[in-house]
N, C-alpha and C positions, 0 to 999 in steps of 0.2 A: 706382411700380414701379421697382425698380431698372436692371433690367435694358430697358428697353422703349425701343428706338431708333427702333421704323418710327414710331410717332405722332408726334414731336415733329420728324424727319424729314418728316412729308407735313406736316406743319404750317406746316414752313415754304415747301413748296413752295408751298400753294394762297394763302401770307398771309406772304410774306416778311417785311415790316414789323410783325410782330405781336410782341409780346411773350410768349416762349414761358412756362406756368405753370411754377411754381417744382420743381415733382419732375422735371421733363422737363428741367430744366437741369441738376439734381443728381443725373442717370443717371449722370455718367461718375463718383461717387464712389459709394462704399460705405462703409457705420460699421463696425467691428469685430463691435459687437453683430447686424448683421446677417446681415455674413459667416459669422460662429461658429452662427448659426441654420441660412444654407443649408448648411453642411457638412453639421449635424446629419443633413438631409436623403440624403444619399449622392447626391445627380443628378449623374451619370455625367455630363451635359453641363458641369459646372460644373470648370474648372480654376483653379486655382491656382496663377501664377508668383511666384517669390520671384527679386528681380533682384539681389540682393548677390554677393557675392565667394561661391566654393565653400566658403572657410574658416568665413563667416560661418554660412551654410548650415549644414555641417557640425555648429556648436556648436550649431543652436535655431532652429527653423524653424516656419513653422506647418503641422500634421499636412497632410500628403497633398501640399504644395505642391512643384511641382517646379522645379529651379533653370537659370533662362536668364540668367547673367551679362552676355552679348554684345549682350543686349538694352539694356545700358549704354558697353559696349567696344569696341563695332566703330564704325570710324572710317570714312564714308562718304563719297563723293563723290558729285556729283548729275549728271556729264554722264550720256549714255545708257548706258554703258558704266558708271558704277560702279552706277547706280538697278539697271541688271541683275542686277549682282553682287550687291549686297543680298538682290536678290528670292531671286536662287538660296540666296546665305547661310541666309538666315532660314527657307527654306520649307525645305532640309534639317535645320535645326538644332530648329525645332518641330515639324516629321512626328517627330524622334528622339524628343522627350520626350512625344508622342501630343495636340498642339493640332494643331486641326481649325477649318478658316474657322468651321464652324459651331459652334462652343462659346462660352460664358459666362466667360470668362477674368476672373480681378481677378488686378492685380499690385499687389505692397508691396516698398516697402524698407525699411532702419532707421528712418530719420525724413525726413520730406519738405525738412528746414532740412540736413539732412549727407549726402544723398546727391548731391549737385546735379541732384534732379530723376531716380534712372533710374526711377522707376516710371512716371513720366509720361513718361520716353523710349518704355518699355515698350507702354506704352497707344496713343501714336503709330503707333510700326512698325507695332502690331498691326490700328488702326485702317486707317493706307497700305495694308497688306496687304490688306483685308478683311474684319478681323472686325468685325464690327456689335456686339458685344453685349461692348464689354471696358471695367471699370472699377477706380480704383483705390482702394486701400485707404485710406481716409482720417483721417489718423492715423497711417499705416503700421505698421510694428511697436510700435513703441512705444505707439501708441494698445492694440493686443490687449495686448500685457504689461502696462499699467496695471490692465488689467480680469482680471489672472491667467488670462487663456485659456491652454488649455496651448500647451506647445509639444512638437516632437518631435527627436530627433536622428539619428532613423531617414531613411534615401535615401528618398524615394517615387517610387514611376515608374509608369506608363501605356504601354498597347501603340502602338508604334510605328504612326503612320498614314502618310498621303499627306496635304499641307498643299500646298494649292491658290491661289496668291496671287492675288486677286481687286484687283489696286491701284486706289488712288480718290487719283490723280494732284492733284486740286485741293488737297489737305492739302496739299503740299510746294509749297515754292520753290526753284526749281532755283537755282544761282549765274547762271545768264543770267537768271534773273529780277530777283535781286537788285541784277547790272549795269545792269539795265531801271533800278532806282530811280535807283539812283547817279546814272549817267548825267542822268537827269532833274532828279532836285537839282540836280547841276552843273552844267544848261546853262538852271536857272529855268524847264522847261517841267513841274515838277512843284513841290507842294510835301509836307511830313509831313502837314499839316491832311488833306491828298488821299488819300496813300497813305502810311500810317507807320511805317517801319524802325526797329524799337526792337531797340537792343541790352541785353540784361540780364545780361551777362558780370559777375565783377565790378569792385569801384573798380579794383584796380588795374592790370585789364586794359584798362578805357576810358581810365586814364589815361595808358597804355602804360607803365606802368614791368616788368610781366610781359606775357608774350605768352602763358600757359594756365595754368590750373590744376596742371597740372604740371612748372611750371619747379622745380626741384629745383637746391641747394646752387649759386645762381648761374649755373644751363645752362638757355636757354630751352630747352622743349620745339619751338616753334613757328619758323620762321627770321624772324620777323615780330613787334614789336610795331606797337600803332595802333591802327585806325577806318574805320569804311567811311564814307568821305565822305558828309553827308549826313543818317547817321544820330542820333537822341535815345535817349537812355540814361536806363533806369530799373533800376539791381541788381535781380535776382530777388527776393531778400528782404524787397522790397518789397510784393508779393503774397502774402507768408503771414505768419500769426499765432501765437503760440501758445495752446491753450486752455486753461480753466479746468484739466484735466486735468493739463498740461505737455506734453501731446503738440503737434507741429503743425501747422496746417491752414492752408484760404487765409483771406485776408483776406475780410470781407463787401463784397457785390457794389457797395456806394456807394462803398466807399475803392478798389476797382480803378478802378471807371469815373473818378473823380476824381486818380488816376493819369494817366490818360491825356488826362484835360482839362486836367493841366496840358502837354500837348505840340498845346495845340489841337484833339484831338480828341473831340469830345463825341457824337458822332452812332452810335448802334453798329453802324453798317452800312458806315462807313469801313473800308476795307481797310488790315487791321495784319499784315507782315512780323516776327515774330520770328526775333530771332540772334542766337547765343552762338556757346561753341568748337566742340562736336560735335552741337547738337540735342539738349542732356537738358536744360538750365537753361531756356532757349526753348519745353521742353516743359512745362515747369510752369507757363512764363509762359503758355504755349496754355493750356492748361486752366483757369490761372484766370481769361483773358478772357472763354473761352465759358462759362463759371460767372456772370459777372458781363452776360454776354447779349449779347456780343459775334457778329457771326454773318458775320463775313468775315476770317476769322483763317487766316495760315500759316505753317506753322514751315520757316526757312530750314535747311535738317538738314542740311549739310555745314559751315555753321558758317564760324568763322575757320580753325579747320585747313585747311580747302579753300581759301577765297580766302585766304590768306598765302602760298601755297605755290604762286601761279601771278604771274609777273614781269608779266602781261602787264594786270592790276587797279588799281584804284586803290585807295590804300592813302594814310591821313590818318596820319603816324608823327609828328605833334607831342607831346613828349609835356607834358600838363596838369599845373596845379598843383592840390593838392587833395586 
């Protein structure tokens, strides 16, 4: 069942250590050919976000889907005071385009290798927030345009509701969380094997010679190159494949867990930290862990933008060769 969260949910309550079946891990994706059958359906509950740029939108979308950019853009912070802001952010910004805690949401972007992850940012928020039943396109655009589904260039929109954020606090690692780690590396009363901080920014941000994705014409974005002391580094793109199709998807669940056993972790109930710059590449990394059956997973979503940008952090600025 695509959609079906409460089973594989109470599943793991009454038998944490169980290995969940294989549909009930593959809820948070949807195939194209499926999506393009529930539209056929018209279920009012089913929404569609498309997380690209408006421009993109504009040229070719898929029919009815409506466009949350920010769902990629907005740049968070995790004290109490920005998680707030968020909340407010987001539940204004999807009451506007008529998502409701209770809807059936999938979000897609162009391709899951070039967008750095926003649909699985997408899927995150949505989840933080509340929504039980949100998955993402698998394949994303490009998987539908392979299969010539149409597209459309027409705006679509939905009546304006009331979007009620329901947060489930555990998804997220606040930056004092992340200092919990730190700190415990540094002082040997923790190790990765225990609790593991994986950055999956990419090379050249772990190497510190860029401080974001958007250092442009020699100007960091970030005031900060470096590393959170501590942390093991695996690229994102390490986790996805691409298919027979040319679209692309995650890697299969033996090559992620085997990922991570090479950082000591082999047990899938160890507690994995992801972090990247803003929480969208970390979110892709989330998704494909709990795909591969991972079930104590959290995405650090303030990212390095956040801890670079405070003097009072520990910050690894060597920069590697490599």
């Amino acid at each position: 069942i695509i959609f079906s969260w409460a089973f594989p949910e109470t599943l793991r309550f009454f038998c944490p250590t169980m290995e969940l079946p294989a549909n009930a891990q593959s809820a948070s994706l949807i195939s194209a050919e499926d999506l393009h059958s529930l539209l056929q359906k018209q279920d009012s509950k089913l929404v569609v976000v498309d997380s690209r740029s408006p421009t993109d939108y504009a040229e070719g979308h898929i029919p009815g889907a409506v466009n949350v950019h920010d769902i990629f853009t907005y740049l968070a912070t995790t004290t109490e005071a920005g998680l707030k802001a968020l909340e407010e952010h987001f539940a204004a910004k999807l009451g506007e385009v008529g998502v409701e805690v209770g809807n059936r949401v999938v979000v897609y972007e162009q391709g899951l290798k070039v967008g750095f992850g926003q649909s699985c940012r997408g899927r995150f928020l949505l989840r933080y927030l509340g929504v039980r039943e949100v998955s993402v396109l698998n394949g994303a655009l490009e998987a539908w345009t392979r299969l010539q589904f149409p597209l459309s260039k027409e705006p679509s929109s939905r009546p304006r509701c009331q979007f009620t954020p329901r947060v489930v606090p555990e998804l997220m690692a606040t930056r004092e969380d992340v200092l919990a780690l730190v700190q415990g590396y540094q002082t040997g009363k923790l190790s990765p094997a225990q609790h593991l901080l994986l950055d999956v920014r990419d090379r050249a941000e772990w190497l510190g010679t860029t401080s974001s994705p958007y250092d442009k014409d020699g100007i960091d974005f970030a005031p900060k190159r470096g590393r959170w002391p501590g942390a093991v580094w695996s690229e994102w793109y390490r986790f996805l494949r691409t298919s027979e199709s040319g679209a692309s998807t995650f890697a299969p669940a033996e090559d992620i867990r085997a990922e991570l056993r090479a950082h000591a972790v082999d047990n899938l109930d160890t507690p994995v930290t992801v972090i990247c710059f803003k929480g969208s590449r970390s979110s892709n990394t989330m998704l494909a862990l709990e795909l591969a059956g991972f079930r104590n997973v959290k995405n650090a979503f303030g990212g390095w933008n956040e801890w670079c940008r405070d003097d009072s952090l520990p910050v690894d600025t060597t920069v590697l060769q490599g």
